[in-house]
N, C-alpha and C positions, 0 to 999 in steps of 0.2 A: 759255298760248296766248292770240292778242289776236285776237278776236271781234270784225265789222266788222257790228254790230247794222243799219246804215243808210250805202249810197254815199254818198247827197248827204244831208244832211241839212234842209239850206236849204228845198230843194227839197219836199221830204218834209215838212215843215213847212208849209211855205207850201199844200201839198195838202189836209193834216189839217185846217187851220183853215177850208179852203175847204170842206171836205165838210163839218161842224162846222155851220157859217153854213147851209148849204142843209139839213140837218134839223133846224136848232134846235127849229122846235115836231114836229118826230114824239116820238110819247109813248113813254115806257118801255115791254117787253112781259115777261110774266113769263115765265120761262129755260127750261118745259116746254114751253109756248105759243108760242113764237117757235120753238124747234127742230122740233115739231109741226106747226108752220102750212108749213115748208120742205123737208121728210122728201123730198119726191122729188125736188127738185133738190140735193139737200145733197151726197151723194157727187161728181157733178160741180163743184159750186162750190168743194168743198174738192182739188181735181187740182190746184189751184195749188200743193200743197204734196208731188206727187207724191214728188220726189227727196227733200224730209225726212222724209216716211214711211220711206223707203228707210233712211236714213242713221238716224234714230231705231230701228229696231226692229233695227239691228244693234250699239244701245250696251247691248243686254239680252244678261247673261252666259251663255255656253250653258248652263253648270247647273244652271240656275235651273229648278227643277222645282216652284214655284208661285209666281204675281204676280200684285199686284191693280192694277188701270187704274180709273184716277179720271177719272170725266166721258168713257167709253169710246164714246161715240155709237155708231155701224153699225159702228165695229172696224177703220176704213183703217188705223191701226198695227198691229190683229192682222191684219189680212190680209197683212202682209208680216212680221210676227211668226213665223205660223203657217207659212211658208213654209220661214223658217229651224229654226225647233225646232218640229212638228209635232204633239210630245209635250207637248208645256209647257200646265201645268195655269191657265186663266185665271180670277179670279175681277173679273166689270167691276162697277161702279156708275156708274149715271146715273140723271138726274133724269126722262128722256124715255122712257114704254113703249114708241114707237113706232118708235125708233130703237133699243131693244134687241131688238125683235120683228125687226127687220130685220135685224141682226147673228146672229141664230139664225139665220135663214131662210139667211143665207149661211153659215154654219158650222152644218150639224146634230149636223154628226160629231165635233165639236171638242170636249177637257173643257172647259167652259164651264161656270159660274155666273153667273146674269143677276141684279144689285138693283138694283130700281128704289127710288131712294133717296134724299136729300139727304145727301152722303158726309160733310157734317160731323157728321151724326146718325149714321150709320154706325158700329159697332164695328170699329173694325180689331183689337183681338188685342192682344197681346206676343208680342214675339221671332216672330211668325206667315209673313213672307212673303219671298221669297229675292230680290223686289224690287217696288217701288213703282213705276208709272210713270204718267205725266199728259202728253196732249197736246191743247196747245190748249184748253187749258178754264178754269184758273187764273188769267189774268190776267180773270178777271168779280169777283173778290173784292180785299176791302179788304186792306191789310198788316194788319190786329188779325185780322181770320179768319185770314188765314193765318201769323201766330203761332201758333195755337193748333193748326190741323192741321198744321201740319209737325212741330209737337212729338207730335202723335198720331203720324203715320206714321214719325218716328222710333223711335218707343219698340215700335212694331208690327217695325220689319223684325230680321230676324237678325242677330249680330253679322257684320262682315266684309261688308255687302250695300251696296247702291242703291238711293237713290229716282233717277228716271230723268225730267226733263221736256221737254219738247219745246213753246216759247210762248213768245206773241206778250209782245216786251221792248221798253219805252220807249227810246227813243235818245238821250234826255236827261232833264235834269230839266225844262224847258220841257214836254216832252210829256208826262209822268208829272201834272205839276202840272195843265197845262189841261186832260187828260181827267179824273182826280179832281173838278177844279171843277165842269166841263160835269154831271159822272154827280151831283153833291149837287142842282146847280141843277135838272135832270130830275127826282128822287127825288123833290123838293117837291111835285113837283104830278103825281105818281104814282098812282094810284086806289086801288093794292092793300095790301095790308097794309102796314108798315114794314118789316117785318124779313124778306117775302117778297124771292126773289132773282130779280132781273131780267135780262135781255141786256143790257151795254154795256161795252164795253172798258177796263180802269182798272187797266193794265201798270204795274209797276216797272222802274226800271233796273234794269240787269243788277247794279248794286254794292250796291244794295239791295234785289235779291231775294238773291242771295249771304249780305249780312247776317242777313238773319230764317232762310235755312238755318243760317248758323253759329252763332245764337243759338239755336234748335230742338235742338242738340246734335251736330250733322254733323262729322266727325272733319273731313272734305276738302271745299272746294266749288268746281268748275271750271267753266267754258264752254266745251264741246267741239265747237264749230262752230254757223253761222248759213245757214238757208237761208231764200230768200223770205220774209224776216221770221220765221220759226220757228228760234228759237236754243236749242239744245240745253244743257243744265246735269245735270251728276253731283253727287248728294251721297254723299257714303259714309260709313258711319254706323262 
């Protein structure tokens, strides 16, 4: 299937580097404290991604009777998740208590497990989950972190299953490079620790996220559609 990550690209270019130029000096924010600081406009500003919620939480197999959601903020996937399989037991990790307090608050009734966590500290298991799924969260990390977790959440899911992503993908190599650049050049002059992890965007292409799935151990890896810059990818393990 041939995924159309970006219409114009030019255009979209010519955008980025424009918005780029106008925050050059805003400083880096660390990823619990930037999610924090925005907790009550957050569920509206993310409606831009209405229809891919939609389309996302209907590539989760109905018999999947446990799945963990990495970087699960307030849950706009499980709320259209939960719609569909009602029963389906979630386990989320996020780095934000404030946004997982608010994901309870809107599901009381729901099997839910809330950690608040840095997912790459996280124990995922073996053979433990009947899918994996991440939206929008994964393009804040380097390709070497996520070597090393998608080899985790590989060796975590059951044979025969899904990691399931739903995020924001580079539309070339232009864009992949200049945001990597901009995020080292930020990082320099960062306050917080080194190895604390910040807000800023630094997406792979789609051929090179594909790569580091089929290098993690993923039998399959496909692109199953793109919405509003949120492009859908199956790995099947």
């Amino acid at each position: 299937m041939k995924v159309v990550i970006r219409e114009d690209i030019d255009k979209y270019m010519d955008e980025l580097k424009s918005w780029l130029l106008e925050t050059r000096n805003v400083p880096l924010e660390e990823m619990d404290s930037f999610f924090s600081a925005r907790i009550d406009g957050y569920e509206e500003h993310m409606q831009v991604w209405k229809d891919a919620y939609e389309e996302f939480a209907g590539l989760v197999p109905k018999e999947c009777g446990h799945i963990l959601d990495l970087g699960c903020g307030t849950g706009l996937e499980l709320d259209r998740l939960w719609e569909r399989l009602p029963d389906i037991k979630v386990t989320g990790v996020d780095l934000c208590q404030s946004m997982l307090d608010k994901l309870v608050e809107k599901h009381p009734d729901r099997c839910f497990e809330a950690v608040c966590m840095d997912y790459f500290a996280y124990d995922f298991g073996v053979e433990k989950w009947d899918a994996v799924i991440s939206f929008e969260s994964l393009h804040h990390f380097l390709p070497e972190q996520k070597k090393i977790l998608y080899r985790r959440i590989f060796k975590s899911l059951k044979e025969n299953t899904k990691f399931i992503i739903g995020d924001y993908i580079a539309c070339c190599d232009e864009e992949e490079e200049l945001l990597r650049r901009t995020y080292f050049e930020k990082k320099r002059s960062f306050n917080g620790p080194p190895d604390e992890f910040v807000h800023f965007d630094i997406p792979l292409t789609l051929a090179h996220e594909i790569k580091l799935l089929k290098e993690a151990g993923f039998a399959s890896v496909e692109a199953a559609g793109s919405i509003e810059g949120a492009t859908m990818i199956i790995a099947k393990k």
